[in-house]
LUMZASE-976744 format. One record per residue (C-alpha): residue number from 1; residue in one letter; x, y, z. Coordinates in pm, 1 decimal. Each point is the difference from the previous one (the first is absolute). Layout:
// LUMZASE-976744
 pos code        x        y        z
 NUM    a        X        Y        Z
...
//
This chain:
// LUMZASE-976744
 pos code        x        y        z
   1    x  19311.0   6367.0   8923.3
   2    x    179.5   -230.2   -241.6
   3    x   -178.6   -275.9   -127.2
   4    x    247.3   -252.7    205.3
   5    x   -139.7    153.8    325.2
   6    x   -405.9    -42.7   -122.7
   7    x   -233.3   -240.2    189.7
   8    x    -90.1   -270.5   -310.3
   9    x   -371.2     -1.1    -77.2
  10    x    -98.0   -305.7    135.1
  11    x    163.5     84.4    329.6
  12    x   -235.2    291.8     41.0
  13    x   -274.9   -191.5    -78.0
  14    x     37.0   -280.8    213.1
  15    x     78.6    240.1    303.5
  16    x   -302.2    196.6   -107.2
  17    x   -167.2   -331.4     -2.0
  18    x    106.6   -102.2    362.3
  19    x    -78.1    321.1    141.8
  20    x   -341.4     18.7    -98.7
  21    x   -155.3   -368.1    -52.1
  22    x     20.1   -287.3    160.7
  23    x     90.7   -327.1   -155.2
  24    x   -125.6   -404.4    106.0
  25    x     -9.8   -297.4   -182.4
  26    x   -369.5   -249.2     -6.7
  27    x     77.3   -375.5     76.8
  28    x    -17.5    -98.3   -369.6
  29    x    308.2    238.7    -50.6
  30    x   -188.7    301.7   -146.6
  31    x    150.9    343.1     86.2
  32    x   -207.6    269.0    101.7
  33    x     39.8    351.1     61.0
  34    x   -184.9    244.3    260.0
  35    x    -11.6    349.8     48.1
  36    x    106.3     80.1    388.2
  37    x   -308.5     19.7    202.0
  38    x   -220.0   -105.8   -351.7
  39    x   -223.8   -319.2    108.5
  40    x     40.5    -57.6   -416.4
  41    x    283.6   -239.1   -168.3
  42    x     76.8      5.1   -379.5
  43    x    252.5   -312.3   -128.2
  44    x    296.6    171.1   -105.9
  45    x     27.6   -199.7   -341.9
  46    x   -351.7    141.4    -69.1
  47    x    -83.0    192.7   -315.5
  48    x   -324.8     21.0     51.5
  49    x   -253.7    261.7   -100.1
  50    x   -168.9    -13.0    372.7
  51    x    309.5    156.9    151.6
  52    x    370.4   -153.0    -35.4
  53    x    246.0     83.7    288.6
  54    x    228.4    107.0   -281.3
  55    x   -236.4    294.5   -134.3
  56    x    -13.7    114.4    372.3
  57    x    369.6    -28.6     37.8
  58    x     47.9    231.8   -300.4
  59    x   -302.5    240.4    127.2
  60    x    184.7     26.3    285.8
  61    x    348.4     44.0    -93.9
  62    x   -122.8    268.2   -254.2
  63    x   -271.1    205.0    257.5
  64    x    331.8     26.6    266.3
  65    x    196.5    167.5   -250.6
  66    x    275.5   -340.9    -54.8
  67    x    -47.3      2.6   -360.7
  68    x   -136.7   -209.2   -279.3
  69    x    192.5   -294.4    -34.4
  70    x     70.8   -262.0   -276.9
  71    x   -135.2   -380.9    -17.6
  72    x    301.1   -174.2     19.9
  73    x     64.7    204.6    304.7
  74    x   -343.7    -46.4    127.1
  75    x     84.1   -373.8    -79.5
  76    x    318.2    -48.5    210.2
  77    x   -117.7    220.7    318.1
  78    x   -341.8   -307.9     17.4
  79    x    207.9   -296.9    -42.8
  80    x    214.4     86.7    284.9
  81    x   -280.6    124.9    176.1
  82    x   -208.9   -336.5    -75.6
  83    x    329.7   -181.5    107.0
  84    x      8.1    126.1    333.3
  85    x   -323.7    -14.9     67.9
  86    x    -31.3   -410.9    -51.1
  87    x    215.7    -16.9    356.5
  88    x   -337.8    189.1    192.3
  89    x   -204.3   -154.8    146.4
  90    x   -322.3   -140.8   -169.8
  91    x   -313.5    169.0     21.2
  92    x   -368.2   -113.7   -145.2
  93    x   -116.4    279.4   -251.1
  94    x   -422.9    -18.0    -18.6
  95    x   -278.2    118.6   -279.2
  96    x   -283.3    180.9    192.8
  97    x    -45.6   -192.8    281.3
  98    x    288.7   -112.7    251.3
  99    x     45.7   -144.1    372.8
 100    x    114.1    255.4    272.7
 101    x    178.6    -56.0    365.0
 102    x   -224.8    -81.4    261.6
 103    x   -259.2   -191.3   -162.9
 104    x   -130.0    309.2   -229.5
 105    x    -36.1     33.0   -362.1
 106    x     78.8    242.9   -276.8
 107    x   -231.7    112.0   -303.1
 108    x    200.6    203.8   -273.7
 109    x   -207.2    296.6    -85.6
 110    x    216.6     75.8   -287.6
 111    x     53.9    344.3     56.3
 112    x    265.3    185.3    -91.7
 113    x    139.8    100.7    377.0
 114    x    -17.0   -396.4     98.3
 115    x   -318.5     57.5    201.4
 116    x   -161.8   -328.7    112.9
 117    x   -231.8   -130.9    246.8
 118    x     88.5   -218.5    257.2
 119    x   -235.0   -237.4    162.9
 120    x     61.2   -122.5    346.3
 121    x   -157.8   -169.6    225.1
 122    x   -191.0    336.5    204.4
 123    x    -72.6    129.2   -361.4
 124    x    167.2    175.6   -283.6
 125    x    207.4    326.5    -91.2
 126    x    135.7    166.4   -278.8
 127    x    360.8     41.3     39.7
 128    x    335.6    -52.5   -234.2
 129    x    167.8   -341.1     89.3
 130    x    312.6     11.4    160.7
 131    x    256.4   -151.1   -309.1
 132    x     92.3   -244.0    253.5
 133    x   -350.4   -131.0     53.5
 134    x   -141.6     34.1   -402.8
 135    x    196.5     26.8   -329.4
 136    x   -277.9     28.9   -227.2
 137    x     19.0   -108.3   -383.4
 138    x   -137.2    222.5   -265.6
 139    x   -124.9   -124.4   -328.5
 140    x   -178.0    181.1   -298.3
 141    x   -324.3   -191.8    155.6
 142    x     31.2    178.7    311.7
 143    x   -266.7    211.4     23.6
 144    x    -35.0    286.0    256.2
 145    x   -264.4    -35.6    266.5
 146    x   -210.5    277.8    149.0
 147    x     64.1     68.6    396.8
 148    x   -275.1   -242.1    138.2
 149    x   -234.4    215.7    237.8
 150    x    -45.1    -16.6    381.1
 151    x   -296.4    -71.9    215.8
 152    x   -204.8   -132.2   -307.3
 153    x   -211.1   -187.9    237.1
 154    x    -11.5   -292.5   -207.8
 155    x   -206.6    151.4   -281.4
 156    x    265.8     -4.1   -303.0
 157    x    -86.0   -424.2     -4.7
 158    x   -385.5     90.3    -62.5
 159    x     81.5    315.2   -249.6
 160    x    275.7   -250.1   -193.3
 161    x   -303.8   -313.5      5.9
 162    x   -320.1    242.8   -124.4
 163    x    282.3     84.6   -287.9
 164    x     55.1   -384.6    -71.0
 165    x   -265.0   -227.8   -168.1
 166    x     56.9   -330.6    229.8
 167    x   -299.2   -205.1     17.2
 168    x    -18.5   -105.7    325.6
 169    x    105.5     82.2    408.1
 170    x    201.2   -267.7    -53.7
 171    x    214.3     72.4   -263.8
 172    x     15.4    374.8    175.6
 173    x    189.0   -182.2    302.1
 174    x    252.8   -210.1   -172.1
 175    x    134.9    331.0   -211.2
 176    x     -3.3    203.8    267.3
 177    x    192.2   -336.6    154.8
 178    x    243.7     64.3   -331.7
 179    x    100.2    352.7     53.5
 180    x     61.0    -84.6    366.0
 181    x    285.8   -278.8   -124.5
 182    x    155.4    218.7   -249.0
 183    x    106.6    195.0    246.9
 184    x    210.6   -229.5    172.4
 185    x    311.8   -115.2   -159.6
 186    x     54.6   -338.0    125.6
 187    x   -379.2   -195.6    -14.7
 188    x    -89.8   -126.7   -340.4
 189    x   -331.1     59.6   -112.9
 190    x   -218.6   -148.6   -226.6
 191    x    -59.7     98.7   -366.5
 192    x   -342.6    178.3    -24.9
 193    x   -155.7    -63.8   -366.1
 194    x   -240.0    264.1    -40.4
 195    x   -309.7   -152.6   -234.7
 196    x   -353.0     40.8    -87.9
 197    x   -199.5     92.0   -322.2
 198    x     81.1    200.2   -270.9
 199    x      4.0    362.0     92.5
 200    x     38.0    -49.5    396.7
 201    x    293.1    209.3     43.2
 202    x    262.0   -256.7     93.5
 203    x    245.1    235.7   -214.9
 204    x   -135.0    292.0    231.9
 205    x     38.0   -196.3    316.5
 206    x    322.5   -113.1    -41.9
 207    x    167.1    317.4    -49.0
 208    x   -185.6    135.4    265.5
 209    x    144.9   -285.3    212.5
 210    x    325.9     30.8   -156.8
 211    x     36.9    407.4     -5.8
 212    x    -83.4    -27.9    393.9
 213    x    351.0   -157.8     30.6
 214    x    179.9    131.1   -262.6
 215    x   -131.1    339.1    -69.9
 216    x   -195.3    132.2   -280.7
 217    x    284.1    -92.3   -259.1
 218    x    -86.1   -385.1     94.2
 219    x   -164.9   -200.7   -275.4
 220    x    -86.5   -301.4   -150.4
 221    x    193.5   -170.6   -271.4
 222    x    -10.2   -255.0   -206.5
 223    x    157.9   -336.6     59.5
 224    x    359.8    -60.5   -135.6
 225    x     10.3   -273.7   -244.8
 226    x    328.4   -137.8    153.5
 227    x     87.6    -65.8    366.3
 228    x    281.6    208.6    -23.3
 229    x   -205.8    297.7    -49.3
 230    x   -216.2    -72.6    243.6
 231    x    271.0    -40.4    277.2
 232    x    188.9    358.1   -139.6
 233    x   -334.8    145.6     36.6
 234    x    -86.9   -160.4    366.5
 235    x    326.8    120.1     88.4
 236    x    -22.3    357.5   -101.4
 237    x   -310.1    100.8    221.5
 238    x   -222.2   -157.6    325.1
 239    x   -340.7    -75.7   -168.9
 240    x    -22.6   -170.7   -305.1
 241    x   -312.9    -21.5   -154.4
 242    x    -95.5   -140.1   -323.9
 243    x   -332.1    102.3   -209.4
 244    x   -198.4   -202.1   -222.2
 245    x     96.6   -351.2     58.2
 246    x   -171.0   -251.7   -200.2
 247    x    235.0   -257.8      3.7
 248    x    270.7   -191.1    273.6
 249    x    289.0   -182.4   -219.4
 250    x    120.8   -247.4    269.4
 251    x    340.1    175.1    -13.9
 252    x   -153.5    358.6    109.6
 253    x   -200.9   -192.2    263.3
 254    x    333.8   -110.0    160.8
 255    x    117.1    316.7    -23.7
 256    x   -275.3    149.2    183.3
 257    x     13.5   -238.9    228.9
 258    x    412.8     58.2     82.4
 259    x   -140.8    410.5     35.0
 260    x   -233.1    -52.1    251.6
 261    x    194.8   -240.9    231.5
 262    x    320.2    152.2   -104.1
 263    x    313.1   -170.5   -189.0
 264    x    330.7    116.0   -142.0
 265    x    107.7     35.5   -366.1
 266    x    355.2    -89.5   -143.6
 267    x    168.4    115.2   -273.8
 268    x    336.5     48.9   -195.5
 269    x    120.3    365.1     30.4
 270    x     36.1    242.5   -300.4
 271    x    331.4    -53.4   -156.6
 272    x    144.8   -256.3    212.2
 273    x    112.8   -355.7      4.4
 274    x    -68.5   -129.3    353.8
 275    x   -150.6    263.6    215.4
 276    x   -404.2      8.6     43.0
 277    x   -240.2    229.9    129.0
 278    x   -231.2   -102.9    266.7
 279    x   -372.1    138.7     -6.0
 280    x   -186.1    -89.4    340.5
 281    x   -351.4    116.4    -12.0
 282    x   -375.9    -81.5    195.5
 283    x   -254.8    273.0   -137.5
 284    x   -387.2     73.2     14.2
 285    x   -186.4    -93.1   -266.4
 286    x   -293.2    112.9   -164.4
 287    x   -225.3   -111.9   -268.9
 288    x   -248.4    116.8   -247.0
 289    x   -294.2   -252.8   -232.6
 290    x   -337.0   -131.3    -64.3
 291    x    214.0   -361.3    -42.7
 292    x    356.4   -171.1    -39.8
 293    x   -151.8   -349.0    -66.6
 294    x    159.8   -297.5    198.4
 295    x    108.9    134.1    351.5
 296    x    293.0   -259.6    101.9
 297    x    -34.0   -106.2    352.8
 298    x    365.5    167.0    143.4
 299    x   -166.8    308.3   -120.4
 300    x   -308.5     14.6    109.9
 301    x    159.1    -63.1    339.4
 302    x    137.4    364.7    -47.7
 303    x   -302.0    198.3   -127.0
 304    x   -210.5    210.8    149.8
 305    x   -342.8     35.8   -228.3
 306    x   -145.1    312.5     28.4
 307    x   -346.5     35.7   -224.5
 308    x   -151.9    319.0    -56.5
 309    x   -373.8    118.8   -190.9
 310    x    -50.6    240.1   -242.1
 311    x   -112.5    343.0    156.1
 312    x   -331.9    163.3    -58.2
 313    x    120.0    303.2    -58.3
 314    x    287.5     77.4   -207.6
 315    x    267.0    310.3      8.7
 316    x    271.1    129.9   -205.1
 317    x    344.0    -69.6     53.9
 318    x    119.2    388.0     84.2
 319    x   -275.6    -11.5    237.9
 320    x     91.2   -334.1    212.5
 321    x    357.6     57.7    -50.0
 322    x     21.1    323.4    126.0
 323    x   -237.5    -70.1    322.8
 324    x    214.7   -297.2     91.2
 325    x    313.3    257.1     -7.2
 326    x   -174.5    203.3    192.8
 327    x    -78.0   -271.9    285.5
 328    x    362.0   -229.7    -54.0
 329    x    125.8    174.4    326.8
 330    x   -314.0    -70.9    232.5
 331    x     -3.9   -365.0   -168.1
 332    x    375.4    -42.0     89.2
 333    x    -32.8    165.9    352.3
 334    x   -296.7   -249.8     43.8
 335    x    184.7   -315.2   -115.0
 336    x    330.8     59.5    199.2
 337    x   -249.4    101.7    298.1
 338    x   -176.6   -359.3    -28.2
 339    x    339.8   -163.1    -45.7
 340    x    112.8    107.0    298.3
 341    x   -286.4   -133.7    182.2
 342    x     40.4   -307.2   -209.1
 343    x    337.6   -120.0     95.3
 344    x    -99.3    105.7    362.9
 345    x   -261.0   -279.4    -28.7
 346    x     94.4   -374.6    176.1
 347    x   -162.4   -285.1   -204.9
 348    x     82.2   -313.3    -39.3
 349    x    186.4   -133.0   -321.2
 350    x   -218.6   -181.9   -208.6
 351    x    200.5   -355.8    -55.1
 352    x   -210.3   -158.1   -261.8
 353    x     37.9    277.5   -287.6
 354    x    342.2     62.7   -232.6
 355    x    -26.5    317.3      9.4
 356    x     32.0      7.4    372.0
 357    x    164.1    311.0     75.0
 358    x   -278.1    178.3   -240.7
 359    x   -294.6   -220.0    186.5
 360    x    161.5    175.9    366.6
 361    x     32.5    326.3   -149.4
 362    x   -405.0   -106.8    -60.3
 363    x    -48.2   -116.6    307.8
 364    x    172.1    291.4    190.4
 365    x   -273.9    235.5   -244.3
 366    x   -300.5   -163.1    163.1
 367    x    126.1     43.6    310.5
 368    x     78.8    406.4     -5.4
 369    x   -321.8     41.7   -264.6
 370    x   -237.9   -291.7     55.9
 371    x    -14.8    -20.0   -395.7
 372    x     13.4   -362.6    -81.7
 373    x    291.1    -20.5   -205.7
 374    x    147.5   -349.7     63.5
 375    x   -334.2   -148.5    -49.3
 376    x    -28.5    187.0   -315.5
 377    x    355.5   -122.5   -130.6
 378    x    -68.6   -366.6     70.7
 379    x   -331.4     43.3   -226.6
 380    x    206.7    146.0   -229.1
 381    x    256.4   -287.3      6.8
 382    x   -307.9   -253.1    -30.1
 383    x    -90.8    182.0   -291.1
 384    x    344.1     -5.6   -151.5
 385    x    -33.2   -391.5     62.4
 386    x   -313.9     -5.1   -241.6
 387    x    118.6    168.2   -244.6
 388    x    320.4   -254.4    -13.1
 389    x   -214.1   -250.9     52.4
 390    x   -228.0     91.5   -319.1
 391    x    291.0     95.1   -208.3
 392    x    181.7   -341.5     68.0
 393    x   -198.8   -383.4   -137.6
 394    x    273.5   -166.2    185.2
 395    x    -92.1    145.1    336.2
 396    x   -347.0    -43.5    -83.9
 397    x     63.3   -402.9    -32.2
 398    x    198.6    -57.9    256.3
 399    x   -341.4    174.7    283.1
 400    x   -213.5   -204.6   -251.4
 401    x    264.0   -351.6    112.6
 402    x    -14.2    144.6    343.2
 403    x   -381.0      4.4     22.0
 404    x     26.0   -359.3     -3.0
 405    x    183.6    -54.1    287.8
 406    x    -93.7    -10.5    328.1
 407    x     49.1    227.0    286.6
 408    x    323.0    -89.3    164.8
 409    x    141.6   -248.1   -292.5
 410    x    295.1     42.5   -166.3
 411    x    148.3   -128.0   -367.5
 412    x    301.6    -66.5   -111.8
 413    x    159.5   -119.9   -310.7
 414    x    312.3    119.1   -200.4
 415    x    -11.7    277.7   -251.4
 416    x    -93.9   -222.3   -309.9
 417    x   -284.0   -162.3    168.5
 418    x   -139.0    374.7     96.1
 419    x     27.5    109.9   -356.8
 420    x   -169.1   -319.3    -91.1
 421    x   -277.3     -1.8    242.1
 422    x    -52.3    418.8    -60.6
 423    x      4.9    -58.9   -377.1
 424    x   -274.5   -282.7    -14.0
 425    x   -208.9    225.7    251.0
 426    x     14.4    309.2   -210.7
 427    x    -55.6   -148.3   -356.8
 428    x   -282.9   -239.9    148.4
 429    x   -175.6   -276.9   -209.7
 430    x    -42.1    199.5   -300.8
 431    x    350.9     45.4     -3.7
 432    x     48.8    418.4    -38.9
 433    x    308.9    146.2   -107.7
 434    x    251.3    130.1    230.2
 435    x     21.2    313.7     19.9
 436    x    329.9    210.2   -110.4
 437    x    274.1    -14.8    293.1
 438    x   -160.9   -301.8    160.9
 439    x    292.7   -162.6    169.2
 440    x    154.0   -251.6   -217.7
 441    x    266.3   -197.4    175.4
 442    x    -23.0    -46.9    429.0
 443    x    299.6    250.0     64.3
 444    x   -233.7    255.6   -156.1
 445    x   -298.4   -112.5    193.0
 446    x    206.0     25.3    360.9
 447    x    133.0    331.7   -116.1
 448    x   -364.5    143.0    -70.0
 449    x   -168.9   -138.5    319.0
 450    x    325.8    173.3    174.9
 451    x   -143.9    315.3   -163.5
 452    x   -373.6    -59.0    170.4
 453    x    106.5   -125.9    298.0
 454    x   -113.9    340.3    149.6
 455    x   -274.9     29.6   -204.2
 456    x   -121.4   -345.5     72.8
 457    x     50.2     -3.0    399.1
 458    x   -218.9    310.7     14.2
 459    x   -283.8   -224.2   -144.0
 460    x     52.9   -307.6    263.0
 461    x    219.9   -188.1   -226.2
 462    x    387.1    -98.4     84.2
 463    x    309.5    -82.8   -243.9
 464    x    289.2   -172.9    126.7
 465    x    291.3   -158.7   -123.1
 466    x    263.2   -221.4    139.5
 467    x    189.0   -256.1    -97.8
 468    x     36.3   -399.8    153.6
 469    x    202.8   -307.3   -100.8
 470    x   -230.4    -56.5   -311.2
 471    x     13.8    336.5   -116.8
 472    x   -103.9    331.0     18.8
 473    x   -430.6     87.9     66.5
 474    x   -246.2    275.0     -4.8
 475    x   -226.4    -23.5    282.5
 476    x   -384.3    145.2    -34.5
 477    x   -166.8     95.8    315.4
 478    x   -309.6     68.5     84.8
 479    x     20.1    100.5    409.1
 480    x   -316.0    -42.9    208.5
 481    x   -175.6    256.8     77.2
 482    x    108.8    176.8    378.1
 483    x   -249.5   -195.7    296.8
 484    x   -248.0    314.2    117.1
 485    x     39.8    224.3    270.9
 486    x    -82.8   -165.0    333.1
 487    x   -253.9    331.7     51.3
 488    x   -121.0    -28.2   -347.8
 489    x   -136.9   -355.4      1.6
 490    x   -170.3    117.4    324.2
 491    x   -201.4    179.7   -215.1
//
């Protein structure tokens, strides 16, 4: 054959390529590539070490006997390949969990043969997701899962809790109440921050919490000193969970904040003028520390604390390590059993809470386990208040003003006359210092009390604002309390 009659390189490849894989583009204009009946998707632009659709393409081309071939070749066969593909139609890819037709859900195992569980509303299976249904995403913090076990009769939850150190019932039900939501790929859950004295295993317990959705190659890490990081990192895995926190910077609180309720990241593309890349992401997250200080009030909204005790008896890490291997497939059989039941559950949705889709998932708990869960969350939420409460001499001031009022009054005055009237209030008549960050102008004042607005409802106090022909107010309120029951002042 002369070399006028040869098929050129990239021809090969890209028919190769079309034979064997299938090719769809995301809705932010990523490429991917799939393997025909694969559930799994690489990005074709990859060059990743977890698996690039290019080192498969090569694999491939070589194990069929069609050669080795060059880059450039390589090169010109995936831009017309990645051309064609942007005129498919767009498909969702998803990192270990995913929604499925007919109201049922996907969990990525991570194996190699695409092997996943799907949980529907009867119960769950093991099966490989039709490409159609699932394209699952594959990072290097993918970690494989074992196959979770059958008929477990509910006792995984008590082997996983007699391996964990939490200190009471209570704190049992709202991590079980945790794994539940991490399995479902659409309801935002809170941020449990694992805490208690030195040497209580909150390292332990979090990876134990974190390995039973990610596999044993789940960890903790420690937290990125830039947002950026933080957001390449929450967007490479499912749950991320951070160790040893001691300290919130008010910019990693927002961030935290954007994680758990989900938010979307813009930035200039590599080596271009105008185009961007789009980075849409709403993850679990997990934290680790005896303290981080000041808790601001948005965040504490989203937290889940979760306090364990030292143990009496101690054991080497080989030993618990290597018995929670052992029982990961009865404790995952257990938990997709009891989140079945779960989501089978009717409750009503709890109106009052921020959270609210967490609070059902609760209130659904109680109903298929009579645990207690919802009550146990709001005491965890009044809690959280304290602890903003304590951390916060502003917040303390304005319940100290409000003490003064009486049931059913309001106040109002403009921002300056606030900041006045707090001020006087907290230095007194010996005239104390203000503290650092006490609100100097009004603007700052209206933007704090914005901040505790939450915080201060949940202790009977109001903030509002509005504006008339004078100017703009804050309004204090102090409601009167609800008139009893018509049975209760019977008795």
């Amino acid at each position: 054959m002369s070399e006028d009659e040869k098929t050129p390189a990239r021809e090969v490849i890209a028919d190769y390529a079309q034979q064997h894989f299938r090719y769809f583009r995301t809705a932010d204009g990523a490429v991917y590539a799939q393997k025909n009946g694969h559930p799994v998707a690489r990005p074709i632009r990859s060059q990743g070490t977890s698996g690039s659709h290019r080192q498969e393409l090569m694999v491939g081309l070589f194990n069929d006997g069609l050669g080795v071939f060059n880059g450039t070749a390589m090169k010109e066969a995936l831009d017309l390949i990645e051309a064609l593909a942007m005129s498919q139609p767009v498909q969702q890819v998803h990192i270990r969990v995913a929604p499925g037709f007919d109201g049922a859900t996907w969990l990525d195992l991570g194996r190699n043969d695409g092997q996943s569980v799907r949980i529907h509303p009867t119960g769950w299976d093991i099966l490989t997701p039709d490409p159609q249904e699932v394209c699952w995403r594959r990072t290097q913090l993918t970690g494989e899962l074992p196959l979770p076990a059958k008929d477990t009769d509910g006792k995984g939850i008590d082997l996983l809790l007699r391996l964990c150190n939490f200190a009471t019932a209570e704190t049992e039900c709202l991590a079980i109440a945790w794994l539940i939501g991490c399995l479902g790929p659409s309801v935002p859950v809170p941020a449990p921050f694992l805490t208690g004295p030195q040497g209580a295993g909150k390292s332990t317990g979090g990876r134990m919490l974190v390995r039973i959705i990610e596999g044993m190659s789940g960890d903790l890490r420690r937290a990125p000193k830039d947002e950026e990081n933080l957001i390449a990192a929450v967007a490479a895995g499912w749950v991320t969970a951070l160790d040893n926190l001691s300290h919130l910077t008010p910019d990693l609180s927002d961030a935290m904040c954007c994680i758990v309720t989900g938010a979307e990241n813009i930035k200039r593309a590599l080596y271009t003028d105008g185009d961007v890349v789009r980075a849409r992401y709403r993850r679990p997250l997990l934290m680790t520390g005896i303290d981080v200080g000041v808790i601001r009030p948005d965040l504490a909204e989203r937290l889940l604390p979760l306090r364990l005790e030292r143990p009496g008896v101690r054991r080497t890490e080989a030993e618990l390590w290597s018995e929670f291997a052992e029982i990961l497939p009865v404790v995952l059989g257990s938990l997709l059993d009891l989140t079945v039941k779960v989501r089978a559950a009717e409750a009503d949705i709890p109106t009052d809470l921020r959270m609210a889709d967490f609070a059902h998932l609760c209130a659904q708990l109680d109903a298929a386990t009579g645990l207690g869960a919802l009550n146990a969350y709001r005491t965890s939420l009044d809690d959280l208040n304290d602890d903003v409460i304590e951390g916060d001499l502003l917040a303390q001031t304005v319940l100290k003003h409000a003490d003064s009022l009486e049931p059913g009054a309001a106040q109002r005055m403009t921002s300056t006359e606030w900041l006045l009237c707090l001020t006087r209030l907290y230095a007194g008549e010996d005239c104390r210092p203000l503290p650092k960050g006490w609100p100097t102008t009004g603007k700052v004042l209206s933007d704090r009390l914005k901040r505790l607005q939450p915080t201060l409802a949940a202790r009977g106090v109001l903030i509002d604002s509005g504006r008339t022909k004078e100017g703009r107010y804050i309004e204090m309120t102090r409601p009167a309390p609800p008139p009893p029951h018509p049975q209760e002042a019977l008795h």
